[in-house]
N, C-alpha and C positions, 0 to 999 in steps of 0.2 A: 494616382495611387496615394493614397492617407501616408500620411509619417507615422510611422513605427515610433515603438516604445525601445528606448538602446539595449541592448542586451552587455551587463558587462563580461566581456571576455576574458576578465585574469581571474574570475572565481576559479576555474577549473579548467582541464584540457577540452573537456565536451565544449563547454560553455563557449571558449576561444573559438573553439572547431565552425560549431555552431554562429557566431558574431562572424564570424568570415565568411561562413555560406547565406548567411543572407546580403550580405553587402554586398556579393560577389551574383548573387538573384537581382538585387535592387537595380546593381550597376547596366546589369542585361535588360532591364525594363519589364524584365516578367515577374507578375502574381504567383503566388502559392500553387496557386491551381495551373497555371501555365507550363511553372517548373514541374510540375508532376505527373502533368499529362503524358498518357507514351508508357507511365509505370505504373505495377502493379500497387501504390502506395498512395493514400490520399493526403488531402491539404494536412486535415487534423496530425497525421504523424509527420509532416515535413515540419507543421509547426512545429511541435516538440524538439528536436531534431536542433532547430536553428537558437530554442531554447536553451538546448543544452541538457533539456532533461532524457533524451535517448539517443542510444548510440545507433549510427544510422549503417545500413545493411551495406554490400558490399555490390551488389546489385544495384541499387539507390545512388550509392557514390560516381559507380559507371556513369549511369544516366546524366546523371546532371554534369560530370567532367564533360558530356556527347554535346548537351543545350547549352552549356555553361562557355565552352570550350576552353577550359582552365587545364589543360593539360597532363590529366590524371594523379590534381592536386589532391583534390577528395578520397579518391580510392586510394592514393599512397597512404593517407592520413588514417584511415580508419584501423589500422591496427594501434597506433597512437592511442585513438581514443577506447577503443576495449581494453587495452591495458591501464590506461586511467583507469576508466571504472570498476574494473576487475579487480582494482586494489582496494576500494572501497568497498567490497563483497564479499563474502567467502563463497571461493571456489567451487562449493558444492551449489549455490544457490544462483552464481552464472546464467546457467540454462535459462532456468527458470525467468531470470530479468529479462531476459532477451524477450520471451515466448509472453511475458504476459505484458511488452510492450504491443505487442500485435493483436492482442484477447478481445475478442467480441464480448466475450462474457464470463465472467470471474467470480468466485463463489470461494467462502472459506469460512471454515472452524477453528476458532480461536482459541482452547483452552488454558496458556499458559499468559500469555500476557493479550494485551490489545494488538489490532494487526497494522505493519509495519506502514501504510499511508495513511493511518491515521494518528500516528502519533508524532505527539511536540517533543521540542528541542528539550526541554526538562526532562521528559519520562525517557529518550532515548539513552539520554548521557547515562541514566542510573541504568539500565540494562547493559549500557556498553561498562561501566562499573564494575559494573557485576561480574561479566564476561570475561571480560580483560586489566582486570586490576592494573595494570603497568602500563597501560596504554598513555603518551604522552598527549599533550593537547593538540599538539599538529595533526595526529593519527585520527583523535577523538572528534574533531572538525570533522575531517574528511569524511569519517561513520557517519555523523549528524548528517553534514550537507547529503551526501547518498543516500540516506534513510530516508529525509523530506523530498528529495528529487524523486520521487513516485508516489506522492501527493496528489496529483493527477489521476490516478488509478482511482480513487474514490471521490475526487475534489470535483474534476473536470465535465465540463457539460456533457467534452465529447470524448468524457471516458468511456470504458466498457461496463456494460449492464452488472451493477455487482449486488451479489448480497452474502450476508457477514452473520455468523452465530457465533455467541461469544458467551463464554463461563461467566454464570453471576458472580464468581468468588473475584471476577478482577473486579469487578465495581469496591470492593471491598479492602483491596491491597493497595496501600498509598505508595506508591513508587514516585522517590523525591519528594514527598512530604503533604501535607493537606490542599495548602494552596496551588500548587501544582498541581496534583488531581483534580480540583475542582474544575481545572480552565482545560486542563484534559479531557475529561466526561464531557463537559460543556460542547468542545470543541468536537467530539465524537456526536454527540445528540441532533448538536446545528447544521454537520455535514449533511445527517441522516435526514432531516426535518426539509435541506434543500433538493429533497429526494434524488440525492447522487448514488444513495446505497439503500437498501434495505435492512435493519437489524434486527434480529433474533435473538434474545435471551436464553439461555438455556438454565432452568433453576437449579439452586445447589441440591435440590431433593427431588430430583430425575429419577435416582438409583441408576441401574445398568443401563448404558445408550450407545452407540456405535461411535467408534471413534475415539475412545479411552485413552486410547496411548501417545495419541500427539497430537500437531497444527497440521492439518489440513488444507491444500490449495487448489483447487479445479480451473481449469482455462477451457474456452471452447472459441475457434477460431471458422471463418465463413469458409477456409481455403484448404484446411486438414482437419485431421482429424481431434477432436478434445483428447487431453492430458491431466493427470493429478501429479500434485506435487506434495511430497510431505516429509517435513522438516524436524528433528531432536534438533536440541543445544548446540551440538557441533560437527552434523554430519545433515542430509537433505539427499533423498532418491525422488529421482521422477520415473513416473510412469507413464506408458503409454500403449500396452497391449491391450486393444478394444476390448477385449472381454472382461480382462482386470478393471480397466478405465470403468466399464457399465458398473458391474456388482458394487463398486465406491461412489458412484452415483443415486445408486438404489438404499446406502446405506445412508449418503447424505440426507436423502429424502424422507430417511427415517427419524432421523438425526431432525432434522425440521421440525417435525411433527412431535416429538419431547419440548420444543422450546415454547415459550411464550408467544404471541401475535406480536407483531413488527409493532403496531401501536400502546402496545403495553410494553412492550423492551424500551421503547424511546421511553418511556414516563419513567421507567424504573431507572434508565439511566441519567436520565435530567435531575429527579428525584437525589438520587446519587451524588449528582454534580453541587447541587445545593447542601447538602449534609456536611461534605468536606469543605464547600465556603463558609458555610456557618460555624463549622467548630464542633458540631456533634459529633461527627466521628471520633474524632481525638476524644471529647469526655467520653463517650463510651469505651473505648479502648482504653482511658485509663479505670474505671468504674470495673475493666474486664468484661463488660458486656457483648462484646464484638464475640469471643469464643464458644459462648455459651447461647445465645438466642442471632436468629436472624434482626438484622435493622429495623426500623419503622419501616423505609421506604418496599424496603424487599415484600413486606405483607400485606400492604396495601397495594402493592401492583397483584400480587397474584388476588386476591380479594376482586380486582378491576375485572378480570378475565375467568371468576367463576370460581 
């Protein structure tokens, strides 16, 4: 068995969790795949898991106290760790963390800001800014590190199948300032470009399109049924009544079909990425030209696609 990469366990309660169930695998002489044989769960999510980036089922914890023979160390533990992570999340959006750790395939509309595993530590802090004005920096950590622990969801090889529609007008809102966006877009382009996601533009001159009123989430899983999730500023309902579930599927696919080609949404946001490195953005926004005409890069990308 190769030597592992350490995992440090005082970042966080997962993380710790996690740093002990692998030492406590390694100590037993079993593989990823060993420990997990017997359950319903594969290597890819045990890794996470020992990561520290998912909280592990209660079913899961069984099992491996069973191969492990650790004494129902794991399964005492796992209300520990949901309450960790839980405080890093609002409430309403729980469910959801949970179900889209399990997602074969995740699909989402973005229109108010960029979606939450694709953004940097810059652009979250100002959204948590914004959110929570009084939040201290122990708190603001805790946001952050939560927010990049599902970095995975789009980063990962052995993520789930995703693909991502996103309002032009965010390429256009500097949240935390130019140089920050710039390595944001960038950072959104290059995930995309290592075909972990698929991205869709949607242009500011759509007119009416489905999905108006907020961010939209889809999960579809091999072992139940698909789910939508969809989230305002300070509340998030999920759904899951098959019939409901289809017609927000049929809308999505509508929704599609307004936006740009995935390969002209990438140009338009690299495009992007480079604007705010350069400094244009800002002279235009002081010149006022931001309010009044679309950007160069915005018309040259649709110009690409007809």
């Amino acid at each position: 068995m190769g030597k592992s990469k350490d995992i440090d366990g005082s970042a966080s309660v997962p993380a710790f969790y996690g740093a002990e169930l692998r030492w406590r695998r390694e100590a037993a002489g079993l593989t990823l795949r060993q420990a997990v044989a017997g359950s319903y769960y594969g290597v890819s999510y045990l890794s996470e898991i020992e990561r520290g980036n998912r909280r592990i089922p209660l079913d899961l914890a069984q099992h491996l106290d069973r191969i492990l023979g650790t004494d129902g160390f794991f399964t005492r533990r796992c209300e520990d760790v949901r309450k960790a992570r839980s405080d890093a999340v609002a409430p309403y959006f729980a469910e959801a963390l949970e179900l889209e750790s399990r997602a074969e395939e995740v699909a989402e509309w973005s229109p108010m800001v960029l979606p939450g595993p694709l953004q940097l530590e810059p652009y979250i802090r100002e959204l948590i800014r914004a959110a929570e004005p009084l939040a201290g920096e122990e708190r603001t950590a805790r946001l952050v590190a939560a927010r990049r622990d599902r970095a995975w969801v789009y980063e990962d090889a052995d993520g789930p199948a995703s693909w991502v529609v996103i309002h032009e007008s965010l390429l256009r809102q500097p949240i935390g300032g130019d140089e920050a966006m710039a390595e944001q877009l960038a950072h959104v382009a290059a995930v995309a470009r290592r075909r972990r996601y698929i991205p869709q533009i949607l242009p500011c001159n759509a007119g009416a399109h489905p999905f108006m009123m907020g961010s939209t989430h889809f999960m579809s899983f091999s072992d139940a049924p698909p789910v939508v999730y969809m989230e305002s500023t300070y509340s998030g309902q999920m759904i899951d009544d098959p019939g409901v579930v289809v017609q927000y599927q049929k809308a999505y696919d509508r929704l599609r079909a307004f936006a740009l080609p995935p390969e002209a949404s990438l140009k338009m946001i690299e495009a992007a990425a480079e604007d705010y490195g350069s400094g244009n953005h800002a002279r235009r926004l002081e010149r006022g030209h931001l309010a009044t005409a679309p950007p160069p890069w915005g018309t040259e990308s649709r110009r690409a696609v007809g």
